[in-house]
Backbone bond lengths (Angstrom), bond angles and torsions (degrees), N, CA, C in turn:
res aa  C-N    CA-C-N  psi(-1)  N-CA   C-N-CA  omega(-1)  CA-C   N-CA-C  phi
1 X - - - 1.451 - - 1.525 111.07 -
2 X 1.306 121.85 -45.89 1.479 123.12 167.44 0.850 122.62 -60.96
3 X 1.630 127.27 -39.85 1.396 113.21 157.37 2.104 142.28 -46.59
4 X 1.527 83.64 -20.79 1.368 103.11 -169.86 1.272 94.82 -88.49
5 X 1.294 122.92 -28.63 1.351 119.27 -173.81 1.785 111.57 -82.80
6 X 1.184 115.07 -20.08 1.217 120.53 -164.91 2.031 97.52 -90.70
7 X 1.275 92.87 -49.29 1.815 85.76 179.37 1.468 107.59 -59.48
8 X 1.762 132.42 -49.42 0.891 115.80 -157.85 1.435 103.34 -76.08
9 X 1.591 138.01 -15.31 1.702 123.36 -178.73 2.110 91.37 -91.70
10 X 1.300 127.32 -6.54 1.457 114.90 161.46 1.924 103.72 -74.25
11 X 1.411 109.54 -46.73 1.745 97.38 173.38 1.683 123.60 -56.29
12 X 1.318 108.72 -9.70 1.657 93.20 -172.38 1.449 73.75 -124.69
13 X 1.104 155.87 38.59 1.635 140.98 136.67 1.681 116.63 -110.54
14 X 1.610 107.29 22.24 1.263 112.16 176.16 1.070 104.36 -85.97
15 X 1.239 144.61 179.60 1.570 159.76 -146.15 1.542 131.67 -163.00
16 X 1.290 95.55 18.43 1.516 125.64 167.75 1.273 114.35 -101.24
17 X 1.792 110.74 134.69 1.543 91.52 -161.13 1.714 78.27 -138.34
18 X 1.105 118.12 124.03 1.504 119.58 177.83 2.003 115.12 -104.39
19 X 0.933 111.72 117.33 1.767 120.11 -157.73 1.353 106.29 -135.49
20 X 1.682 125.31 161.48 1.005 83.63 161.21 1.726 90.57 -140.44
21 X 1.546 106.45 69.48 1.289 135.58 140.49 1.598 106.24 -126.93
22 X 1.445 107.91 173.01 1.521 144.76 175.92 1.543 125.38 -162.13
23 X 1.433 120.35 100.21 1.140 116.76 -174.82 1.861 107.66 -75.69
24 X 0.965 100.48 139.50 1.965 105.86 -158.72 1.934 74.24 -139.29
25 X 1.510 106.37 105.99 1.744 124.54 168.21 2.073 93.93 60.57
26 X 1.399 86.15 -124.24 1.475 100.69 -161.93 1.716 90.71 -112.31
27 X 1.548 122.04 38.23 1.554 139.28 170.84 1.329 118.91 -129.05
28 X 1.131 119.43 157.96 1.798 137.45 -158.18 1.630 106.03 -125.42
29 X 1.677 118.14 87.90 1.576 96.30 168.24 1.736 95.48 -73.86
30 X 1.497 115.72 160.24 1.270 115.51 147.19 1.639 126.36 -128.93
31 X 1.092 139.83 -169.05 1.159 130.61 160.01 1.294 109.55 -73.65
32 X 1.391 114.51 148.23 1.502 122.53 -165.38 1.183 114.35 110.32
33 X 1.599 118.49 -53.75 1.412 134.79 -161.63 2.006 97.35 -38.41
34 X 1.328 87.69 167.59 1.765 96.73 164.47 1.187 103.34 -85.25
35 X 1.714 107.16 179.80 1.368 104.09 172.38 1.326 106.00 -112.40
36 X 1.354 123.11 23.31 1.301 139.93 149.25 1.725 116.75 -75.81
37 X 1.510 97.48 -44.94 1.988 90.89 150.06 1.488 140.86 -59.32
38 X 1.293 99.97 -16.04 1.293 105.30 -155.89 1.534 84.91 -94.34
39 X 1.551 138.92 -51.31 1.085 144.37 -125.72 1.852 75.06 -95.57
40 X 1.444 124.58 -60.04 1.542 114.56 167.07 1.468 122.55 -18.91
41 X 1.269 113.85 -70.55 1.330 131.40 171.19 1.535 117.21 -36.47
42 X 1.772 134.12 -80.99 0.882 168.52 -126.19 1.155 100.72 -125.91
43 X 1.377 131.73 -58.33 1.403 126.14 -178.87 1.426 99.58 100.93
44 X 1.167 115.81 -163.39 1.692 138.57 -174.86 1.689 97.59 -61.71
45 X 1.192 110.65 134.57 1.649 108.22 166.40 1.749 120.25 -84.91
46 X 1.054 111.37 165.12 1.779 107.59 -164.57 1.485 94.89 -85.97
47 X 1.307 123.22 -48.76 1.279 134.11 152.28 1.819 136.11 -126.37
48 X 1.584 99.44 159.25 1.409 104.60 178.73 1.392 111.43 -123.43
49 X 1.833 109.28 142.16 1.237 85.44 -171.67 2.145 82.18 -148.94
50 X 1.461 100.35 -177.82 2.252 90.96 177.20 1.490 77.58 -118.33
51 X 1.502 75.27 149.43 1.731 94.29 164.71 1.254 113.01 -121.30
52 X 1.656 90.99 121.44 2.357 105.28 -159.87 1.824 85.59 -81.46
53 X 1.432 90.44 129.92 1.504 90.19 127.70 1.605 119.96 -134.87
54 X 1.519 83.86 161.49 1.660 84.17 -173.59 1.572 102.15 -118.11
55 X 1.727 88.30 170.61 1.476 101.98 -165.56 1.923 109.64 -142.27
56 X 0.859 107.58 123.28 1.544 109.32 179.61 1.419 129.18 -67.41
57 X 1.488 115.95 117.75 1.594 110.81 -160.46 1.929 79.55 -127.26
58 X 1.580 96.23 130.93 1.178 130.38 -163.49 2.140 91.35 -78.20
59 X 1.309 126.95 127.84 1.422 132.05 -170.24 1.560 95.77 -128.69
60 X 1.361 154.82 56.63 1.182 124.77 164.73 1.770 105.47 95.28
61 X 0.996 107.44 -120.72 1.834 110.01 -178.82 1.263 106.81 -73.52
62 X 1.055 117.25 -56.03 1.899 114.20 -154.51 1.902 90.47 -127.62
63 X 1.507 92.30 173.83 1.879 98.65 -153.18 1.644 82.09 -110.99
64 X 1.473 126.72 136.13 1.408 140.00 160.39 1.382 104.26 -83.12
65 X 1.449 100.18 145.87 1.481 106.33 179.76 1.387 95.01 -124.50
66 X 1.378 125.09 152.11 1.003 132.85 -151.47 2.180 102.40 -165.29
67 X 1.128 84.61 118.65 1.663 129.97 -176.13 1.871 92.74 -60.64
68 X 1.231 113.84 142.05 1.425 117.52 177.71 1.668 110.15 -157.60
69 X 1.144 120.08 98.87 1.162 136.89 175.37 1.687 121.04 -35.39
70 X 1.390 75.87 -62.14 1.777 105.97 -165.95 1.213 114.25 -80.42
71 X 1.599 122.90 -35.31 1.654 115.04 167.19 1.578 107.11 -69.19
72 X 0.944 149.60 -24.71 1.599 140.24 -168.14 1.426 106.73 -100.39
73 X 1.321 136.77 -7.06 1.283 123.57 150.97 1.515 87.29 109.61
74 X 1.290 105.08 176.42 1.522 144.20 149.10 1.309 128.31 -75.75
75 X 1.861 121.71 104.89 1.596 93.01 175.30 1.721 111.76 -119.21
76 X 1.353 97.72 132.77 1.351 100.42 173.84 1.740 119.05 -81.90
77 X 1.421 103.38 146.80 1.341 96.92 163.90 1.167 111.95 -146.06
78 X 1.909 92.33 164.18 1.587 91.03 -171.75 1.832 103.72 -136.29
79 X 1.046 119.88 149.55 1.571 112.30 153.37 1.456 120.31 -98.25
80 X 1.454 107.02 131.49 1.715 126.42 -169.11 1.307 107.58 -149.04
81 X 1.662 108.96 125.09 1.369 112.54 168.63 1.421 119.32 53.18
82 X 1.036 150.93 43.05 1.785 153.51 -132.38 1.354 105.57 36.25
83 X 1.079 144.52 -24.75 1.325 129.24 -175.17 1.511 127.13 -70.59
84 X 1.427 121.91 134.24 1.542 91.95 137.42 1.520 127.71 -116.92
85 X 1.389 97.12 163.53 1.870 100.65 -152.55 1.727 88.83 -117.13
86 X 1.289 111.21 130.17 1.904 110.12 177.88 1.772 88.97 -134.36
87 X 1.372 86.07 119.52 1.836 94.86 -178.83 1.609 91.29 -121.95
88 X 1.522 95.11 124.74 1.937 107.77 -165.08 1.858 77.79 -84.64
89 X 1.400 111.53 155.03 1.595 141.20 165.15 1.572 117.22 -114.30
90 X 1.567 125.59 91.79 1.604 106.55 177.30 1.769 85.65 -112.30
91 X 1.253 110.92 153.96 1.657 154.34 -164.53 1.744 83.58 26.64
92 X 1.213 140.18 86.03 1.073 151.79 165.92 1.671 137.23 29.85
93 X 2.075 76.43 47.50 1.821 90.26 -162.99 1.900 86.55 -153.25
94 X 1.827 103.56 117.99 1.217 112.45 164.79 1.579 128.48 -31.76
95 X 1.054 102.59 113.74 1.782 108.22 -179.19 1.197 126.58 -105.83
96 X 1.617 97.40 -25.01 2.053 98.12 -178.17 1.839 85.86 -171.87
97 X 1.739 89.42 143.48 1.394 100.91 -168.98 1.649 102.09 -140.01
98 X 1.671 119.27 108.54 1.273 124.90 -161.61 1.466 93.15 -107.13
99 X 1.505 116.14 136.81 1.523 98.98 172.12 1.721 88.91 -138.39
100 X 1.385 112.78 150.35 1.392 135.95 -143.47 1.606 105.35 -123.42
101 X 1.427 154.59 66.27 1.061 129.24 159.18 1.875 137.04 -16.44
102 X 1.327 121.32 123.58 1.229 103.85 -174.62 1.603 119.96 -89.77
């Protein structure tokens, strides 16, 4: 029971906040945006990286899993103000925007 009690007050004292707005000054990224908004907003990201997901395609005996670039988007990130902010990009339109206290 203490254990249960201890993960669930570590889950609501995490500091990841997944939205899919970000107020950036007296501006609104949202999901949807381009990533021509975003780069307005935010500027250059510190890094770029894809986010795979994979998916299991059934072969005969055993199931292959298989890595996918292109369905999980693009995520940029940036460091701002203690934060860092990684706003994923799939077909070149904001989809999910996690921002991270440091």
């Amino acid at each position: 029971m203490r254990l249960r009690l201890i993960v669930i007050l570590f889950a609501f004292s995490a500091t990841v906040h997944a939205s899919s707005t970000l107020r950036v000054g007296n501006q609104v990224l949202t999901a949807g945006d381009s990533r021509e908004r975003v780069t307005e907003l935010l500027g250059k990201p510190s890094s770029k990286s894809h986010k795979r997901v994979s998916r299991s395609r059934s072969s005969g005996r055993g199931g292959v899993r298989v890595a996918s670039k292109d369905q999980g988007g693009e995520q940029w990130r940036y460091r701002r103000d203690g934060h860092v902010t990684v706003v994923t990009i799939v077909d070149g339109r904001v989809s999910d925007i996690e921002d991270d206290r440091l």
